[in-house]
TORVO-877062 format. One record per residue (C-alpha): residue number from 0; residue in one letter; x, y, z. Coordinates in Angstrom, 1 decimal. Example, Ala and Ser with C-alpha at 12.3 -4.5 7.8 and 13.67 -1.06 7.14 Angstrom:
<tigus>
TIGU, 0, A, 12.3, -4.5, 7.8
TIGU, 1, S, 13.7, -1.1, 7.1
</tigus>
This chain:
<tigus>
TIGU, 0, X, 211.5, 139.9, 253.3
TIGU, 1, X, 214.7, 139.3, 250.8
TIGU, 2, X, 216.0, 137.1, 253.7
TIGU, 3, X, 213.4, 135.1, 254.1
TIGU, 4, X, 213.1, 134.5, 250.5
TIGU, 5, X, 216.8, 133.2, 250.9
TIGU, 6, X, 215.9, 130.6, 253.5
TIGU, 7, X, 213.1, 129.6, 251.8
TIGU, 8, X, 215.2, 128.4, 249.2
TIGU, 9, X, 218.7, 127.1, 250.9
TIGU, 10, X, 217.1, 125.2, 253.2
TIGU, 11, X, 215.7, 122.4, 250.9
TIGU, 12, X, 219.1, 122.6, 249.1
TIGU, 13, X, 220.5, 121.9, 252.4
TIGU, 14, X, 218.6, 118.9, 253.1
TIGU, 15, X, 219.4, 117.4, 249.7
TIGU, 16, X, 222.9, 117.9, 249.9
TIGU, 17, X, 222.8, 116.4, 253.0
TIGU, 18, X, 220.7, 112.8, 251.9
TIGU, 19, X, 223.2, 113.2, 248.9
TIGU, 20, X, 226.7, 112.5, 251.6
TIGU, 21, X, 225.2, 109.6, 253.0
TIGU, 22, X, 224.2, 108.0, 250.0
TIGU, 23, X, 227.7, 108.4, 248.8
TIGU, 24, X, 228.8, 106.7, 252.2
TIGU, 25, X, 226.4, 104.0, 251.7
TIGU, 26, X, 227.9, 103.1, 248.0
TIGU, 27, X, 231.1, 103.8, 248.8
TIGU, 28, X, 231.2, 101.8, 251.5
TIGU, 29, X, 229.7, 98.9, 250.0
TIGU, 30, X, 232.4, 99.1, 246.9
TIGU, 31, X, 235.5, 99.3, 249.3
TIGU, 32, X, 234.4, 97.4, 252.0
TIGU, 33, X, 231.6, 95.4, 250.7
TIGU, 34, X, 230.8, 91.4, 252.3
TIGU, 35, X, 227.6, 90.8, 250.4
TIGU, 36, X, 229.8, 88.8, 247.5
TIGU, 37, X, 231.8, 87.0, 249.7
TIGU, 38, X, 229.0, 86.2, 251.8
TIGU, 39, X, 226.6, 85.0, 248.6
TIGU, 40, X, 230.1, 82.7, 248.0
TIGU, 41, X, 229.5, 81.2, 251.4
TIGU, 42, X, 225.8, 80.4, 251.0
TIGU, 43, X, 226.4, 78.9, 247.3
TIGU, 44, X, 229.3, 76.9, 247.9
TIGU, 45, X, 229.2, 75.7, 251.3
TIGU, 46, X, 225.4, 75.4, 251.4
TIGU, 47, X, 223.9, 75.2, 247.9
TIGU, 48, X, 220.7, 74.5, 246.9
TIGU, 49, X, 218.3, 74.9, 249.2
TIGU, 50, X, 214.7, 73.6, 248.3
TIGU, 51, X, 211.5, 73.8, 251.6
TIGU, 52, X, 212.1, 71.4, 253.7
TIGU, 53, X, 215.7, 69.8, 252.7
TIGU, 54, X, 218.9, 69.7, 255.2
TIGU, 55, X, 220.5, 72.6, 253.1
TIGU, 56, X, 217.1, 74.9, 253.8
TIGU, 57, X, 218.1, 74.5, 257.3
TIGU, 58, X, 221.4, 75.2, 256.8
TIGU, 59, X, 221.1, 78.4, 255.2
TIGU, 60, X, 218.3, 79.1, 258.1
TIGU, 61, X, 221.5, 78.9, 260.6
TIGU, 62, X, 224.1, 80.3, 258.5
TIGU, 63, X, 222.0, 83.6, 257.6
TIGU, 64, X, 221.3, 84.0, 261.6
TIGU, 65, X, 224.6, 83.2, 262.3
TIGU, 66, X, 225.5, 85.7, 259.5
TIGU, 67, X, 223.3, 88.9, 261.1
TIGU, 68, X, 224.5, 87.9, 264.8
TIGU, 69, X, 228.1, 88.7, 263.5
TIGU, 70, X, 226.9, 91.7, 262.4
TIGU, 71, X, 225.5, 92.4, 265.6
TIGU, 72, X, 222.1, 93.3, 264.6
TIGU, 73, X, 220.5, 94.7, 267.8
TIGU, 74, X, 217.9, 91.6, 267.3
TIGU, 75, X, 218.2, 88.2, 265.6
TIGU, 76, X, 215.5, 85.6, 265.9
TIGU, 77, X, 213.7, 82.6, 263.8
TIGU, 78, X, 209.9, 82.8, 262.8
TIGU, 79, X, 208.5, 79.2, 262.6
TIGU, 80, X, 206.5, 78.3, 259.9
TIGU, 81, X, 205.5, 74.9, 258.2
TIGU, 82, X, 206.8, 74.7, 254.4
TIGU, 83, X, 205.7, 72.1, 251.6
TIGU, 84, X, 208.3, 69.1, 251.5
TIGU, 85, X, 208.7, 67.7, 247.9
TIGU, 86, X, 211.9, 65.9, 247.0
TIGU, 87, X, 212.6, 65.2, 243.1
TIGU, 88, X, 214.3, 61.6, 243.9
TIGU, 89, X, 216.3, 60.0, 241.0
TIGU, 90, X, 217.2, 61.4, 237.7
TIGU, 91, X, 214.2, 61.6, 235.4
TIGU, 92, X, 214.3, 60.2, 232.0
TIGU, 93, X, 212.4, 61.8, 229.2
TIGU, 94, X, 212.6, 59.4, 226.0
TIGU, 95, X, 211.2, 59.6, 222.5
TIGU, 96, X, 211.1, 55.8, 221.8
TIGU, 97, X, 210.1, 55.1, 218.5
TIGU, 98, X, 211.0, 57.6, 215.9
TIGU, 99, X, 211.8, 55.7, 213.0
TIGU, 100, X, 213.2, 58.8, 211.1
TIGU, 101, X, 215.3, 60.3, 213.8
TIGU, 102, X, 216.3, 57.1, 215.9
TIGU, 103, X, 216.0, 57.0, 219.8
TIGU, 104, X, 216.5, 59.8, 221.4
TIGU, 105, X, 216.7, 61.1, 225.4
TIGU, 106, X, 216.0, 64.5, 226.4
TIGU, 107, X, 217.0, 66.9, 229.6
TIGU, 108, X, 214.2, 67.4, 231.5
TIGU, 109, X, 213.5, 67.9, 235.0
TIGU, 110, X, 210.2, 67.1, 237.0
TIGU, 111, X, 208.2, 70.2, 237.6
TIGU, 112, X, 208.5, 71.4, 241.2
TIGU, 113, X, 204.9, 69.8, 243.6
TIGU, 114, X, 204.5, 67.3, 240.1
TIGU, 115, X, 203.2, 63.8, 241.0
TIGU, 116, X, 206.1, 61.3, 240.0
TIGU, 117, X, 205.3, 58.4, 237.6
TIGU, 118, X, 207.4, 55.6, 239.8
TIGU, 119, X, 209.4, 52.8, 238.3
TIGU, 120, X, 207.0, 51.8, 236.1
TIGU, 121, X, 206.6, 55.0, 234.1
TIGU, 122, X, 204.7, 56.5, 231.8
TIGU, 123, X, 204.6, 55.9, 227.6
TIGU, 124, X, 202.1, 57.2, 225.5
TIGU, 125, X, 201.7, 59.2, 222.1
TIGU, 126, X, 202.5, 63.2, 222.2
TIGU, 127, X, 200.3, 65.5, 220.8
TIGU, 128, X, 201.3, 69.2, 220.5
TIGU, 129, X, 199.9, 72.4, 221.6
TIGU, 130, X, 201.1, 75.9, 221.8
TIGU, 131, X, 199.0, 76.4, 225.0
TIGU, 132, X, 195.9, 75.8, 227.3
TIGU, 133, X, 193.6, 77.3, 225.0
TIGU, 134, X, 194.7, 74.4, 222.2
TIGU, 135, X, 193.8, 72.0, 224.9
TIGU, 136, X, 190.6, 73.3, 225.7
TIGU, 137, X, 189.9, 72.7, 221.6
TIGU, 138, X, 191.2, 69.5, 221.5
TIGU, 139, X, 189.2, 68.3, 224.5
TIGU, 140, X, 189.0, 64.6, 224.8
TIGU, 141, X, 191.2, 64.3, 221.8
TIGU, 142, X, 194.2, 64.2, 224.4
TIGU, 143, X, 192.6, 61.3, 226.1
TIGU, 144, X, 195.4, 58.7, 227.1
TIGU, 145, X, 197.7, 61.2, 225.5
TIGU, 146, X, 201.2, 63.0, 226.8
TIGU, 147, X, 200.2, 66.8, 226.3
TIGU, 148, X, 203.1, 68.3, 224.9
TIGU, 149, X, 202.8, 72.3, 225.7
TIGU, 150, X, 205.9, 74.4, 222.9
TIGU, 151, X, 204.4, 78.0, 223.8
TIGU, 152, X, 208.0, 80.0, 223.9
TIGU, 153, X, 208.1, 83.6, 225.6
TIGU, 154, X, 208.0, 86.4, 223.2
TIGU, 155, X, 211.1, 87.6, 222.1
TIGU, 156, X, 209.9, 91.0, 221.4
TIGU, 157, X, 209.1, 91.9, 224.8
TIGU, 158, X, 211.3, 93.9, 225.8
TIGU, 159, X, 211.0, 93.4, 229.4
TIGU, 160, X, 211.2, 89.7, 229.6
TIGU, 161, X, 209.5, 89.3, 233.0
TIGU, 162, X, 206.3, 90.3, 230.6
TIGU, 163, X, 207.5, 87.6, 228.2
TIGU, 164, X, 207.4, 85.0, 231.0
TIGU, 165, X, 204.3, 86.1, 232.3
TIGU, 166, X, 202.8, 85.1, 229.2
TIGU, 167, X, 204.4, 81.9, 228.1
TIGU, 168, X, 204.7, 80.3, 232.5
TIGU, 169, X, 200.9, 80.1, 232.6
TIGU, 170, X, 201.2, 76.3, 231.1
TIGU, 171, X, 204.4, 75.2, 233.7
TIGU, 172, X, 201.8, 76.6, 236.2
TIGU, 173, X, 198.6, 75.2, 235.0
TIGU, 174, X, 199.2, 73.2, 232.0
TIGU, 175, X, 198.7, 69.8, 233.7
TIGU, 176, X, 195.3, 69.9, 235.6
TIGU, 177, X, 193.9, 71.2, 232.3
TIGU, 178, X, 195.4, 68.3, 229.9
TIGU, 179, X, 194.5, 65.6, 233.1
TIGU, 180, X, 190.7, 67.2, 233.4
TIGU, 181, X, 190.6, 65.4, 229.7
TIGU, 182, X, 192.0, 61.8, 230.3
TIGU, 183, X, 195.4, 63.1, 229.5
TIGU, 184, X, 198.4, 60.9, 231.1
TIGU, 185, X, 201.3, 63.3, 231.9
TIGU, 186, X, 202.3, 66.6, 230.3
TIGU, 187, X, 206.2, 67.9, 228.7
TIGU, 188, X, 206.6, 71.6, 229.5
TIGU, 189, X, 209.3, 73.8, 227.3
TIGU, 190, X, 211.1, 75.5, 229.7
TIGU, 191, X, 210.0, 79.0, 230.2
TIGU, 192, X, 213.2, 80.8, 228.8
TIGU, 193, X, 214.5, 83.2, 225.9
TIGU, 194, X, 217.5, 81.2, 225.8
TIGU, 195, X, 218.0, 78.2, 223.1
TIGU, 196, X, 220.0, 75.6, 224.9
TIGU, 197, X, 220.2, 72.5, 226.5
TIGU, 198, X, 219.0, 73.3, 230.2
TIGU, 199, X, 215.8, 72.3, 231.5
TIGU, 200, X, 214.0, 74.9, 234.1
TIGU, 201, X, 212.0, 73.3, 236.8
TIGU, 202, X, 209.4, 75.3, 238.5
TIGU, 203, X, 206.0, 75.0, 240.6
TIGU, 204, X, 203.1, 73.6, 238.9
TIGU, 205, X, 199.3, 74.5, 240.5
TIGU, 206, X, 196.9, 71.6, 240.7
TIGU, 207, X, 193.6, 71.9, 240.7
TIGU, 208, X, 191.2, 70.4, 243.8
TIGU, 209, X, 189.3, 67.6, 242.3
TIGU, 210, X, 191.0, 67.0, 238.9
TIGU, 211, X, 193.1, 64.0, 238.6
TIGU, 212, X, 197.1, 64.7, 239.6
TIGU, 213, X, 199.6, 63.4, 236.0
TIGU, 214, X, 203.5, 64.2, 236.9
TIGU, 215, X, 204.6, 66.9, 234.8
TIGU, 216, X, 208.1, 67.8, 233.6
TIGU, 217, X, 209.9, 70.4, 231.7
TIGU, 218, X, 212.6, 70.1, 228.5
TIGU, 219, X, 215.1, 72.3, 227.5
TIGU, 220, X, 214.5, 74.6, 224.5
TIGU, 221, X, 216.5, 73.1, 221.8
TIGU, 222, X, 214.8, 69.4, 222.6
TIGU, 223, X, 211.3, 71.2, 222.4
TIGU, 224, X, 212.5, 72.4, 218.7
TIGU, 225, X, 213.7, 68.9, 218.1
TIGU, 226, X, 210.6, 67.0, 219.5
TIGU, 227, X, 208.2, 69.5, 217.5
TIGU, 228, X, 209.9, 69.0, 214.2
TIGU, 229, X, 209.8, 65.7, 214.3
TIGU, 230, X, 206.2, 65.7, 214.9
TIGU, 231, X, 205.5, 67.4, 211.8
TIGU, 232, X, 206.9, 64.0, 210.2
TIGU, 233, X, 205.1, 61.6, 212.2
TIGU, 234, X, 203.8, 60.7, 215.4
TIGU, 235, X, 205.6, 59.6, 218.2
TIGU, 236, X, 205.4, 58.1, 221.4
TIGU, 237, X, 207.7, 59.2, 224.5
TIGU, 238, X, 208.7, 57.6, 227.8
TIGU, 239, X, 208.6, 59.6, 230.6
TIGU, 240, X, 210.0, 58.4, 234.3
TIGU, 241, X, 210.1, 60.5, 237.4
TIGU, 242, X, 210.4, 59.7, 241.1
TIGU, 243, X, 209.3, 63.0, 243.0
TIGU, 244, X, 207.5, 62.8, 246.3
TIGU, 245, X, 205.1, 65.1, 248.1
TIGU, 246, X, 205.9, 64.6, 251.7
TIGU, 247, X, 204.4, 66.0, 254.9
TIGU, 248, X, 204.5, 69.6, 255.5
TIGU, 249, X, 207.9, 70.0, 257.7
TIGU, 250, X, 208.8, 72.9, 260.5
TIGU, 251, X, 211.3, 75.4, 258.8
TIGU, 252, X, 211.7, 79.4, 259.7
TIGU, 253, X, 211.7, 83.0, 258.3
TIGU, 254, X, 215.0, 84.5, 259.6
TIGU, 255, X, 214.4, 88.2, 260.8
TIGU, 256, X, 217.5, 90.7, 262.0
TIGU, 257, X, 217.0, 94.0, 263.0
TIGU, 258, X, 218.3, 97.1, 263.7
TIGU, 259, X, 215.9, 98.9, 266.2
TIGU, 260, X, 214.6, 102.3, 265.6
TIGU, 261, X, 215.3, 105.4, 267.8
TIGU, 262, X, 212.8, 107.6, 267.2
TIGU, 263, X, 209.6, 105.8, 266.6
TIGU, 264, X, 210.6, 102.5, 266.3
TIGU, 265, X, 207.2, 100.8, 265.6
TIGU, 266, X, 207.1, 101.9, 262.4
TIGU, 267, X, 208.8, 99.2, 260.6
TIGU, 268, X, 210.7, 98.8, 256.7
TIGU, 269, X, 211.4, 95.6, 255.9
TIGU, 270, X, 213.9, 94.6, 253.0
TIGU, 271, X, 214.6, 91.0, 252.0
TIGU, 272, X, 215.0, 88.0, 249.7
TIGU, 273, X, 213.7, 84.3, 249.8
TIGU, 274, X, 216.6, 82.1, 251.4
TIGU, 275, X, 214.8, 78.8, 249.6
TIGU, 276, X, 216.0, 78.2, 246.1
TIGU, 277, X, 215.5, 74.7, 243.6
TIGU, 278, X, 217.1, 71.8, 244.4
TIGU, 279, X, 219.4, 72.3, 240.9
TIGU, 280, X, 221.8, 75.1, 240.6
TIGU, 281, X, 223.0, 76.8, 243.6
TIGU, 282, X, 220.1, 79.2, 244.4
TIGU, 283, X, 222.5, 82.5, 243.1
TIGU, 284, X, 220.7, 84.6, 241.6
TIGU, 285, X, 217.1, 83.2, 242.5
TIGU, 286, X, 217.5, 84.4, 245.5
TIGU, 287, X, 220.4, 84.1, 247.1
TIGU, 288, X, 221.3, 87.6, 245.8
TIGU, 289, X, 218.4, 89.1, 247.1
TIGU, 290, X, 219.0, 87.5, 250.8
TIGU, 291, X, 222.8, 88.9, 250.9
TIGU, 292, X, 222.0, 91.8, 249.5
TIGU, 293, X, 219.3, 92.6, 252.5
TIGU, 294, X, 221.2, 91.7, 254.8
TIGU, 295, X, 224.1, 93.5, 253.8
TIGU, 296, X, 221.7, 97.0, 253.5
TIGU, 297, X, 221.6, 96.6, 257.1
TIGU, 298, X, 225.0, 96.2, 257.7
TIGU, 299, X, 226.1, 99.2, 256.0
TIGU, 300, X, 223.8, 101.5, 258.5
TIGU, 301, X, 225.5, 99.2, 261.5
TIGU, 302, X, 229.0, 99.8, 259.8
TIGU, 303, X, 228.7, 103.2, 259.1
TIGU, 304, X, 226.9, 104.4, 262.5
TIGU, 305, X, 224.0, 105.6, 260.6
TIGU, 306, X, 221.0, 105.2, 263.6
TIGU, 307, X, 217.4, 104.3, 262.0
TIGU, 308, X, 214.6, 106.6, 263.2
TIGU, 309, X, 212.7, 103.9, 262.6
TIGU, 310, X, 212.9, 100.0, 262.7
TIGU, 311, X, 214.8, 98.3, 260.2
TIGU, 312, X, 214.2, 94.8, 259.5
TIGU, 313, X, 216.4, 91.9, 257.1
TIGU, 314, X, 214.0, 89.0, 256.3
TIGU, 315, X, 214.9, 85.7, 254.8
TIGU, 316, X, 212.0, 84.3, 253.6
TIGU, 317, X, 211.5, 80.4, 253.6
TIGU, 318, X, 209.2, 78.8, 250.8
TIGU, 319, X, 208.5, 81.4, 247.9
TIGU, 320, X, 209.3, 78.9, 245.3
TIGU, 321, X, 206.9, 76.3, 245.9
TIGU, 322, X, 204.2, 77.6, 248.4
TIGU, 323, X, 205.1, 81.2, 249.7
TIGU, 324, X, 204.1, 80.4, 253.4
TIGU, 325, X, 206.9, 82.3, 255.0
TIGU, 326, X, 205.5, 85.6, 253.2
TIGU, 327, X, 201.7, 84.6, 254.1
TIGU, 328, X, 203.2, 83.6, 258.0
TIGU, 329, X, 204.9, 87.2, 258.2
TIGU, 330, X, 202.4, 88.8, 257.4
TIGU, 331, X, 200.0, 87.2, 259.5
TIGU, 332, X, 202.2, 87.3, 262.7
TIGU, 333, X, 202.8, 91.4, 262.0
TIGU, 334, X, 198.7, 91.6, 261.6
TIGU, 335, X, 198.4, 89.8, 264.3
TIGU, 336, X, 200.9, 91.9, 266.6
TIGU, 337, X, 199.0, 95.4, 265.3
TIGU, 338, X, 202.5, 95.6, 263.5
TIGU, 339, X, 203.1, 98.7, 260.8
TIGU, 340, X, 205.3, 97.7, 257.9
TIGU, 341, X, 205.1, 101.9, 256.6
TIGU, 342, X, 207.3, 100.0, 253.7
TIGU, 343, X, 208.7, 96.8, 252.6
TIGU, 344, X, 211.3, 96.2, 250.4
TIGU, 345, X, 212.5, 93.0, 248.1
TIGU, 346, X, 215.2, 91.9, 245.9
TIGU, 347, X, 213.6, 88.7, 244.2
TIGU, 348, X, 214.6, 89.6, 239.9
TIGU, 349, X, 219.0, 88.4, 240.7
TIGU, 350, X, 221.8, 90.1, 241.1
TIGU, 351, X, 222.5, 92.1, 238.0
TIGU, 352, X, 223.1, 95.5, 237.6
TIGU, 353, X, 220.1, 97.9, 239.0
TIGU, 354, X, 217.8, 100.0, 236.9
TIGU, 355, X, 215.2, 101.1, 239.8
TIGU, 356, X, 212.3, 100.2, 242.0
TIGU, 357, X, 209.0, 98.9, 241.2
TIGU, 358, X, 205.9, 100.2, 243.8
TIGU, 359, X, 202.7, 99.1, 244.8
TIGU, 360, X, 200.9, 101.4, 246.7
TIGU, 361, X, 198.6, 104.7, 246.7
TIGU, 362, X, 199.8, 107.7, 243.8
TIGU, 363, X, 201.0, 109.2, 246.9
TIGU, 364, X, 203.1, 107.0, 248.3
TIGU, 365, X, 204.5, 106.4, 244.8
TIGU, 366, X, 205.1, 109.7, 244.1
TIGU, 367, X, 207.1, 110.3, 247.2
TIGU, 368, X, 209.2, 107.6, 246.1
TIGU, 369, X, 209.5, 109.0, 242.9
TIGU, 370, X, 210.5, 112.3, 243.7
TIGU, 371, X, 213.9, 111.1, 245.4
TIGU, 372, X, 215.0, 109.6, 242.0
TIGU, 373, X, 217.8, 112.2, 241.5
TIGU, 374, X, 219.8, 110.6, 244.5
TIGU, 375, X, 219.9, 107.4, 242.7
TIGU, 376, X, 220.4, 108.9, 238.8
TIGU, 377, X, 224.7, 109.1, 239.7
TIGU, 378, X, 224.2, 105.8, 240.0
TIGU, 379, X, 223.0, 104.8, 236.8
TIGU, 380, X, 219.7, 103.8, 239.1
TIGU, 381, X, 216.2, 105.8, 236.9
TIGU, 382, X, 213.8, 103.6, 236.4
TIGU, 383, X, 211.0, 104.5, 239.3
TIGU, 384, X, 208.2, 104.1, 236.9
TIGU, 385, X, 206.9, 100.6, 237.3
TIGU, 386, X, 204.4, 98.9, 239.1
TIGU, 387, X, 204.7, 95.5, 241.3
TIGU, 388, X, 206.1, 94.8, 244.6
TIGU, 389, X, 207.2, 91.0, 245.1
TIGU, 390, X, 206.0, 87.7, 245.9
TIGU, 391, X, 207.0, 87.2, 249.7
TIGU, 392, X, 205.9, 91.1, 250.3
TIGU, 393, X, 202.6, 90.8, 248.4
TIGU, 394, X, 200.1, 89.6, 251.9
TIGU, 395, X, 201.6, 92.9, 253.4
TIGU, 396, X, 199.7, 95.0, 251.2
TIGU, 397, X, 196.3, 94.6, 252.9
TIGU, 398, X, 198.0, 96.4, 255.7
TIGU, 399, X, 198.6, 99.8, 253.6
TIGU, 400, X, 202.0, 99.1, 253.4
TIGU, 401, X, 204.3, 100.3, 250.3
TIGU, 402, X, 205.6, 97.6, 248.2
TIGU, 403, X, 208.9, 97.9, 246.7
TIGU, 404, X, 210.6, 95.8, 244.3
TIGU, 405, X, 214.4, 96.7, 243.2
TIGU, 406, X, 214.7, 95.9, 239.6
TIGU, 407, X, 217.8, 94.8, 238.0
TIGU, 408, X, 218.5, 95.3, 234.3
TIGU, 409, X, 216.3, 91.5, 233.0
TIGU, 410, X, 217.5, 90.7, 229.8
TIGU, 411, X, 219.8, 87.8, 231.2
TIGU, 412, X, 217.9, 86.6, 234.4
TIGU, 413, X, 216.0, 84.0, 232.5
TIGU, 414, X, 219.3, 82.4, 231.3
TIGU, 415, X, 219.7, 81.0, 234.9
TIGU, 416, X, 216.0, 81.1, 236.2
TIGU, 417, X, 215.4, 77.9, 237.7
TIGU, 418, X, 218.3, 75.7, 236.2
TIGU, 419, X, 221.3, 74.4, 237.0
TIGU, 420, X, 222.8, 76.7, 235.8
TIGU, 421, X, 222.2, 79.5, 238.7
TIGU, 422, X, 225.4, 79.4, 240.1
TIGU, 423, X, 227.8, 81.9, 242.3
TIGU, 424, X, 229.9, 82.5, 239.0
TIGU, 425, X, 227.0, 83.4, 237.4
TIGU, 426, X, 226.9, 86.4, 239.6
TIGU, 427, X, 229.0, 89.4, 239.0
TIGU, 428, X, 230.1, 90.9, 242.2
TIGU, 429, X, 229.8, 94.9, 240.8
TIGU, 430, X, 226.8, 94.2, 240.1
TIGU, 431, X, 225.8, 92.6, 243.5
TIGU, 432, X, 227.3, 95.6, 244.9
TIGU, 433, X, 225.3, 98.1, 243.2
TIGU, 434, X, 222.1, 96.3, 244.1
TIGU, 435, X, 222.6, 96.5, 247.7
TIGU, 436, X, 224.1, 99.9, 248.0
TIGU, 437, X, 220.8, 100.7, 246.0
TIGU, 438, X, 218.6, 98.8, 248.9
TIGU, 439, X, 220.4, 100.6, 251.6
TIGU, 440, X, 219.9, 103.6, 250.0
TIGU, 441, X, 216.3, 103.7, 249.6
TIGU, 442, X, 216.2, 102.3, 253.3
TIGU, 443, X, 218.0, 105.5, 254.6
TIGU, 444, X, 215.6, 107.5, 252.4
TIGU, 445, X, 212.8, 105.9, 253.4
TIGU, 446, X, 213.8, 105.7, 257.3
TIGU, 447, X, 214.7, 109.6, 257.6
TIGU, 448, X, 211.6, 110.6, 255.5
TIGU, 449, X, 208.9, 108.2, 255.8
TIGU, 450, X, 205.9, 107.5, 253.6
TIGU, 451, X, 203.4, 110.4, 254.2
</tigus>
């Protein structure tokens, strides 16, 4: 009877110990021997950015299958999908005109990302201000002939500043359907950011069916200030040029590696990034990051001889940032096949140091999840508490499948988001590191034990 009391209680200390040595092979590795930095270098500086439908979306579409054949991934292929095509054209020009008080003055400002573009001739009109759709909705036809200026900033109080943007993205998303269903001519965005600087932030704007289409651009945070204080002293009229194009959908691909399962290998967990980025910046941490940092989860069970029970794929998402069709096509093709995703895992908030993972699921799969938190805690890794998956995951979860976000630490991520600014040395390689150490070792966790 003692004995078997004894048993009862090595054997579970047995298992843990042993989960514990290959997680400690999984971040050591990855420290010492890592390629995910060097291989984010690649895709930034050879590549760049890497909008739906461009040259450079198709380069990084070879260069990531290229990438995961070099690894020798037991499977590399291309899933076709057809992916939005806007292109932003020439410089856009964003130009208070006649401020008596202040003098002329331009501002930096990028068209919003599926916006309508004004052509040659431009628009020029009188501003009017409003801290959000609501204000618009008041105002009604008062905006007639107007340029809707939108200056709701994110909260700086919110702590976790994905809420923050959550709150204040609503008018880059929507903003200009609602001013255009009232006569208005074109809208001027702040960019969604906690930051006071000079960088604009682009994004993807929503238009509604059967409301008129006005282009639609964003301005830095320190020209929103300006351009608000100065209509406290008098009305102005601005000048707003832009040359973007929506062109025919175009053929691009998902890019898929895997390592195949020996056990029961149609039981699938998928981890990945989107591989498309804005046509500014270099696509670094938004999401090239989250595309290395798959890929290289996969390459540390390859590299370190660890053999999946179950099937392990990388995916490189095409088109989150403007239309998400290679999530909606991935998921379709796996419903499709009677595919089962038990899990799916992405890396879509940069590459800055790790807190956790987000889940979307049932208690019970979340609660599994949550119960292998002390594996991750010597890693400075906790936080298991939130909820949320990801964008390019997110038509998966009809299927039953366990969503999984990993959840660096946000307080800088909207510094870069979107901007020019969102460039390779704006990545710190530690940090890159720990992410994907942190992927592959919730893979091996979630590959040995499952999801009940």
């Amino acid at each position: 009877m003692r004995r078997f009391t004894y048993l009862l209680i090595v054997l579970p200390l047995f298992s843990f110990s042993q989960h514990e040595e290959k997680i400690k092979e999984i971040y050591d590795e990855a420290f010492t021997n890592g390629r995910v930095y060097e291989d984010l270098r690649f895709l930034c500086k050879n590549i760049g950015s890497r909008l739906s439908g461009s040259p450079e979306a198709a380069a990084a579409v070879e260069y990531t299958r290229q990438l995961m054949e070099t690894y020798r991934f037991d499977t590399v292929y291309l899933q076709p999908v057809m992916v939005p095509h806007w292109v932003r054209g020439k410089e856009e020009i964003v130009r208070a005109i006649n401020s008596d008080k202040h003098g002329t003055f331009d501002m930096n400002a990028l068209a919003l990302g599926n916006s309508v573009g004004t052509g040659p001739e431009g628009v020029l009109a009188e501003v009017v201000e409003v801290s959000g759709i609501d204000e618009v909705n008041k105002l009604g036809k008062k905006v007639e002939g107007k340029i809707v200026f939108y200056n709701g900033a994110m909260d700086p109080t919110i702590i976790n500043t994905f809420g923050a943007y959550g709150g204040a993205v609503v008018q880059r998303a929507y903003g200009a359907s609602e001013a255009a269903k009232f006569g208005a001519k074109a809208v001027i965005v702040r960019s969604v950011t906690n930051r006071q600087d000079d960088i604009p932030h682009t994004g993807s704007l929503v238009y509604k069916p059967l409301i008129n289409k006005i282009p639609a651009v964003a301005i830095s945070t320190n020209d929103a200030n300006e351009l608000s204080r100065i209509l406290t002293e008098q009305t102005i009229n601005v000048y707003i040029e832009t040359h973007c194009q929506n062109l025919p959908d175009i053929l691009s691909y998902n890019v898929i590696g895997e390592l195949r399962g020996t056990e029961t290998p149609e039981e699938i967990i998928a981890v990945g990034g989107h591989l498309d980025s804005w046509d500014v910046g270099e696509g670094a941490h938004d999401d090239g990051a989250g595309c290395m940092q798959a890929i290289e989860a996969l390459r540390l069970f390859k590299v370190l001889g660890l053999k999946p029970k179950r099937t392990l794929r990388a995916v490189m998402w095409m088109n989150e940032e403007n239309g998400l069709k290679g999530g909606v096509e991935y998921a379709r093709v796996a419903k499709e096949k009677g595919e089962k995703h038990i899990a799916a895992l992405e890396s879509d908030s940069g590459g800055f140091q790790p807190m956790g993972f987000s889940m979307s699921g049932t208690d019970d799969q979340k609660d599994q999840v949550k119960a292998w938190r002390d594996y991750f805690t010597p890693y400075r890794v906790w936080d298991f508490d939130q909820n949320g998956g990801g964008a390019d995951i997110s038509p998966l979860s009809p299927q039953g499948t366990l969503l999984i976000g990993l959840r660096p630490s946000t307080q800088c991520y909207f510094i870069y988001h979107h901007t020019p600014a969102d460039v390779f040395e704006a990545v710190d390689k530690r940090e890159l590191e720990l992410g994907a150490a942190s992927m592959g070792a919730l893979m091996y966790l979630l590959d040995q034990e499952g999801i009940k």
